[in-house]
One Martini backbone bead per residue (centre of mass of N, CA, C, O) as a GRO file, in nm:
protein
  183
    1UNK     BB    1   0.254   0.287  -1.224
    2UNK     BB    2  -0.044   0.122  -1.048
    3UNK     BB    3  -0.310  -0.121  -1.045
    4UNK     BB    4  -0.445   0.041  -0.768
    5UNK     BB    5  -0.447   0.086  -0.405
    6UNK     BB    6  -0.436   0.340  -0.171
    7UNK     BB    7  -0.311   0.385   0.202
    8UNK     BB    8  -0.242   0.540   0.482
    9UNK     BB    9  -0.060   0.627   0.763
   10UNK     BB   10   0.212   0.675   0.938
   11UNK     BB   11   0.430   0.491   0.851
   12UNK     BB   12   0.288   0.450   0.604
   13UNK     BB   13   0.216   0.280   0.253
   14UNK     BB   14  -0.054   0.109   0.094
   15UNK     BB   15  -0.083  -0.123  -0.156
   16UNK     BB   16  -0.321  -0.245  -0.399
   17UNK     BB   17  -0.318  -0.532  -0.576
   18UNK     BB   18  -0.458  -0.706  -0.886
   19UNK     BB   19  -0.693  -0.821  -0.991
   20UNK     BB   20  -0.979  -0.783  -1.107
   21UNK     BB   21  -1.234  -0.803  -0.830
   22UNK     BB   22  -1.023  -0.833  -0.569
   23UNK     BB   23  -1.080  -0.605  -0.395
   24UNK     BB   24  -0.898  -0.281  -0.421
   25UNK     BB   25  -1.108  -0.073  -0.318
   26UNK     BB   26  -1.254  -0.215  -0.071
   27UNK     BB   27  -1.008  -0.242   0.116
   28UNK     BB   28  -0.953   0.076   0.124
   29UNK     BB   29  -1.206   0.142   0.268
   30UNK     BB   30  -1.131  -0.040   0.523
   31UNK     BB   31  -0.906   0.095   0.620
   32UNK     BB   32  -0.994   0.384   0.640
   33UNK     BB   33  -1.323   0.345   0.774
   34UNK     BB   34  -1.169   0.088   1.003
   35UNK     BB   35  -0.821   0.186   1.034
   36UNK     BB   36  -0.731   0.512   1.013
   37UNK     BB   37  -0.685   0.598   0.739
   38UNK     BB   38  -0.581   0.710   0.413
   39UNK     BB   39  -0.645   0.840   0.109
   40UNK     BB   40  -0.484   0.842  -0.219
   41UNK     BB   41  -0.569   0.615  -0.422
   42UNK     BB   42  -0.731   0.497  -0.734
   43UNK     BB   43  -0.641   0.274  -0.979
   44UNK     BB   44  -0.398   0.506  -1.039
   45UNK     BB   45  -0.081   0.466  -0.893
   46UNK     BB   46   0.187   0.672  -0.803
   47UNK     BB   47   0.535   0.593  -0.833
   48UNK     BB   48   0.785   0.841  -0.648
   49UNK     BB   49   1.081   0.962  -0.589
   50UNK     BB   50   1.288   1.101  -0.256
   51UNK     BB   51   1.576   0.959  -0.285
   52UNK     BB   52   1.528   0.742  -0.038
   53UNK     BB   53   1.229   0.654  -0.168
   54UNK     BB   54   0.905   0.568  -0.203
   55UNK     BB   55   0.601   0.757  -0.314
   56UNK     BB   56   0.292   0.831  -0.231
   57UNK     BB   57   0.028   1.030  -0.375
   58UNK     BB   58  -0.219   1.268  -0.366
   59UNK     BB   59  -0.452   1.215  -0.643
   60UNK     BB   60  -0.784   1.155  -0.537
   61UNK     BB   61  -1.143   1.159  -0.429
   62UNK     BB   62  -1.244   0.847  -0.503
   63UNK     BB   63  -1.375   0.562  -0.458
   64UNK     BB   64  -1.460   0.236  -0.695
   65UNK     BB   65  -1.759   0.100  -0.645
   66UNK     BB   66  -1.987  -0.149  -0.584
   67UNK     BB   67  -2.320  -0.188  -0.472
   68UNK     BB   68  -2.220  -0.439  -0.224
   69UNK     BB   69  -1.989  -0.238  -0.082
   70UNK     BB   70  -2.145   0.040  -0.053
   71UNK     BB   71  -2.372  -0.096   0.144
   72UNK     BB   72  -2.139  -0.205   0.344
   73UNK     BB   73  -2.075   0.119   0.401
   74UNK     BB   74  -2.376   0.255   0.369
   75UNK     BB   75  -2.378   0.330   0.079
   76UNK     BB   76  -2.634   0.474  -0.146
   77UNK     BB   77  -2.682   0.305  -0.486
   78UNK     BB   78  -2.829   0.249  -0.793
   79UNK     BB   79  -2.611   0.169  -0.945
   80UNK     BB   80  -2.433  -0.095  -1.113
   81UNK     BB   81  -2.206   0.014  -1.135
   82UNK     BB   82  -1.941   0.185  -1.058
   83UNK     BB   83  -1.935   0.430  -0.752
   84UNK     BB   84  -1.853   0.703  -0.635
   85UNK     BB   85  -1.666   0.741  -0.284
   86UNK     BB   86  -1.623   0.903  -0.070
   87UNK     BB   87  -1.349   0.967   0.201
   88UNK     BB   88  -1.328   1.036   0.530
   89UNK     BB   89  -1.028   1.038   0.456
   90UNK     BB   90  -0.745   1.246   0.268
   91UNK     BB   91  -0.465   1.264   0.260
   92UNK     BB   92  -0.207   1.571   0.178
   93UNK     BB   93   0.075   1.382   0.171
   94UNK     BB   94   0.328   1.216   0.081
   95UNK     BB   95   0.374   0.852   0.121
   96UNK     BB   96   0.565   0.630   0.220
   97UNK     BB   97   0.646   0.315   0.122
   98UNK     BB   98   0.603   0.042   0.283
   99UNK     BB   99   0.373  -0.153   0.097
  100UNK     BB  100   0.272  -0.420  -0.140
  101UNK     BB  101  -0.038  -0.610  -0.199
  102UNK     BB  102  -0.135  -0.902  -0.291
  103UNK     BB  103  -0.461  -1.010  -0.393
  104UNK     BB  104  -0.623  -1.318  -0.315
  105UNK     BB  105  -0.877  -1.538  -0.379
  106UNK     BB  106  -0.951  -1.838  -0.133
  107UNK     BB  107  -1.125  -2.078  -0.047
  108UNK     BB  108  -0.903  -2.242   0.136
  109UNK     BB  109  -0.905  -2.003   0.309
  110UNK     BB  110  -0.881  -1.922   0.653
  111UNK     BB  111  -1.002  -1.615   0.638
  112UNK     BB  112  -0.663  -1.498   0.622
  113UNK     BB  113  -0.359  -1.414   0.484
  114UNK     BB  114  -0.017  -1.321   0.529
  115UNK     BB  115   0.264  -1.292   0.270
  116UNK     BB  116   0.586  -1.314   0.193
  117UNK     BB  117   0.731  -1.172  -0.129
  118UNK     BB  118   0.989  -1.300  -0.338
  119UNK     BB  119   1.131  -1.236  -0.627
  120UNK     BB  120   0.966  -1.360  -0.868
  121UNK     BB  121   0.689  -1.306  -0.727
  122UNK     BB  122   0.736  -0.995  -0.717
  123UNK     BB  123   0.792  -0.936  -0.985
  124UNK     BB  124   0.511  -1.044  -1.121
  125UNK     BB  125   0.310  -0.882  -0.974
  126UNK     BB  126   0.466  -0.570  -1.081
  127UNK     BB  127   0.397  -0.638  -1.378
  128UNK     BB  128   0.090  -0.693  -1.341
  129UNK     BB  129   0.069  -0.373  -1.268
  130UNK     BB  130   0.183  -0.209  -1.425
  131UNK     BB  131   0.136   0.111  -1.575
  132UNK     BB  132   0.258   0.134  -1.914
  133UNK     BB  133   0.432   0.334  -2.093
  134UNK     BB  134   0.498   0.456  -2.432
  135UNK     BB  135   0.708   0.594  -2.733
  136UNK     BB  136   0.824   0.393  -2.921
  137UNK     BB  137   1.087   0.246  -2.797
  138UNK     BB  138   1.376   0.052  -2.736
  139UNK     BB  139   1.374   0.137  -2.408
  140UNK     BB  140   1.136   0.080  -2.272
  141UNK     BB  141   1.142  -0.195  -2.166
  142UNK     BB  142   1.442  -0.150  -1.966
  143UNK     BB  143   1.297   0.090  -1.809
  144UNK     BB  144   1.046  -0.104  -1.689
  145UNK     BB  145   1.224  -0.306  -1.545
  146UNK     BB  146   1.398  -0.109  -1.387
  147UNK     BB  147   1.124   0.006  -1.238
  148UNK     BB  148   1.074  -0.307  -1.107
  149UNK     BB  149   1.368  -0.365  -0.964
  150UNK     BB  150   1.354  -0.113  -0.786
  151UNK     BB  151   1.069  -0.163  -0.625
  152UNK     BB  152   1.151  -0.416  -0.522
  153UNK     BB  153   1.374  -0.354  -0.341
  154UNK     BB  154   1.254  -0.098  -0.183
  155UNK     BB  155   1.005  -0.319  -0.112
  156UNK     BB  156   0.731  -0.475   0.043
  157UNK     BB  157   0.599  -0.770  -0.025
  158UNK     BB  158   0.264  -0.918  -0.059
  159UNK     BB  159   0.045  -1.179   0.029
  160UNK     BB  160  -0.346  -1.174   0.032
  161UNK     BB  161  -0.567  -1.404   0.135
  162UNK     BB  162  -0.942  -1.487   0.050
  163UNK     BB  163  -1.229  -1.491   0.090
  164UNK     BB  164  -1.513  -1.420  -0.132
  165UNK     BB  165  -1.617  -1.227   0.150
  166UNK     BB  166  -1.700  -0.954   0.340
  167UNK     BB  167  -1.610  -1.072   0.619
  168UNK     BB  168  -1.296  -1.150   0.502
  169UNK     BB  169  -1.222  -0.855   0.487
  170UNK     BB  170  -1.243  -0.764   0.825
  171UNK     BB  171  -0.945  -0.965   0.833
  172UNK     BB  172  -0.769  -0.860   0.629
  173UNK     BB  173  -0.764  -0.534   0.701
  174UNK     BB  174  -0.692  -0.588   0.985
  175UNK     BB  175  -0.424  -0.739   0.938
  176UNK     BB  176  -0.296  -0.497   0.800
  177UNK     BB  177  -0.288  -0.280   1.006
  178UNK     BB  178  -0.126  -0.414   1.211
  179UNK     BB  179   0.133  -0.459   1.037
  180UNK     BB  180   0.198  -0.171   0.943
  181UNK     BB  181   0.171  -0.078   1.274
  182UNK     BB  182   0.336  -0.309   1.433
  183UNK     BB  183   0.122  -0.495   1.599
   0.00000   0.00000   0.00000
């Protein structure tokens, strides 16, 4: 699993990570509502393997946004902490995994910047974001590991640099969407 959200396509799904605050949440929001995509998860994300790679499924009914995300959507809501948003599309069978996106603001870039990473960079992304359970074994580590070194190869990773304002949000939604979509 990762601390991630996640959005379907027809060619496959993007997992989207970062730090909290980086708007994985608005990002698939935006991706779903005004991208064609559909919703498959939010906050922890299941990826789980059917033989020939990495598949991410349908398991929540709503995205976790912010009353100023909420508001950028249309939704009103009272709420000052995060609340519920149901999404327009709800994806109903599991999606190949496209890519991971680590999303990350950075002010001195112009518009939205998309680019793959790889090696210690991307293996370090899914580290940051995997939500590891123990049993409290001595395998646990190694097993870890093994799950994040699988997911690494099997997976195309990429960082999405934007200024942190909802403008460069629709830049880099549309930006990811062309790209999924080999547009």
């Amino acid at each position: 699993s990762l601390h991630a959200s996640a959005v379907g396509f027809p060619c496959g799904s993007v997992v989207l990570v970062g730090d909290s605050g980086v708007g994985k949440s608005t990002t698939a929001m935006a991706l779903v509502e005004r991208h064609g995509g559909t919703f498959l998860a939010d906050d922890i994300v299941p990826i789980d393997w059917d033989g020939t790679g990495p598949v991410v499924s349908p398991v929540d009914d709503s995205f976790w946004l912010n009353a100023d995300a909420s508001a950028w959507f249309g939704v009103r809501t009272a709420a000052k902490e995060k609340s519920a948003c149901p999404p327009r599309a709800r994806a109903v069978a599991p999606e190949r995994l496209r890519a991971i996106v680590h999303l990350a603001f950075d002010e001195a870039v112009e518009g939205a910047e998309l680019k793959p990473i790889s090696g210690r960079d991307a293996f370090t992304v899914l580290s940051c974001a995997h939500a590891c359970y123990s049993a409290a074994g001595d395998e646990d580590p190694l097993r870890n590991f093994a799950t994040r070194t699988r997911l690494a190869g099997a997976t195309k990773v990429f960082r999405l640099r934007r200024r942190q304002t909802l403008e460069t949000l629709t830049l880099a939604a549309r930006l990811l969407e062309e790209h999924v979509s080999g547009r």
